[in-house]
N, C-alpha and C positions, 0 to 999 in steps of 0.2 A: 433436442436436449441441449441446454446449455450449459460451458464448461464454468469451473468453477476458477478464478480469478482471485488471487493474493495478495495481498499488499506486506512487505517484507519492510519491517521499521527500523530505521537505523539510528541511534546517538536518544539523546534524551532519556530519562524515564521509561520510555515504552521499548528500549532496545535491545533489538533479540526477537521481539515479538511479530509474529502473524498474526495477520485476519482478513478473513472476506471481506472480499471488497463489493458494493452493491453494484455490479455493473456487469451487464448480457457479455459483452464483447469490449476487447482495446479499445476500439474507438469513445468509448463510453466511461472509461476512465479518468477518474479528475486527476488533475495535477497536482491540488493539495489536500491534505485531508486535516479535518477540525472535528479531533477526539477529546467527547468528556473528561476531564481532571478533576478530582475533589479541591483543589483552587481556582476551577477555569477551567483552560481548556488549553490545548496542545495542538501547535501545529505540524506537521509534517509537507514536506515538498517531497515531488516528484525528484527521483534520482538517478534517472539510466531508463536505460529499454528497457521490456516485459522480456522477461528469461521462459524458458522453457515453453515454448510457443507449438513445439510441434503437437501432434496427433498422438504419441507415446511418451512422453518426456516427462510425464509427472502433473501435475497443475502448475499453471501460469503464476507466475510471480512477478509482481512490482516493488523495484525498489523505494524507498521514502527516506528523506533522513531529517531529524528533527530540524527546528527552524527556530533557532534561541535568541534570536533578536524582535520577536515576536513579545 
């Protein structure tokens, strides 16, 4: 069974917000992420390590932080 993986948004618009991120495992994790907008579209970059990594620690979370020169 695979875990379920987080992407944690920071700044922009989307910030505050979670969401699944489509990916089995870390390794599988993009570094940006390019989220529908009703103008467009939003970019987020990778921002840190995956948090809560262990076997009991909750779900994995990535952090993202918007990317406004985009």
């Amino acid at each position: 069974m695979s875990e379920t993986i987080l992407g944690r948004l920071s700044g922009g618009p989307l910030d505050t917000q979670i969401i699944p991120l489509d990916a089995e495992n870390l390794d599988a994790v993009d570094d940006e992420l390019v989220l529908p907008w009703e103008q467009g579209q939003l970019i987020y970059r990778r921002a840190g390590d995956a948090e809560n990594t262990g076997p009991h620690d909750g779900p994995t979370t990535v952090p993202y932080r918007f990317d406004s020169q985009i």
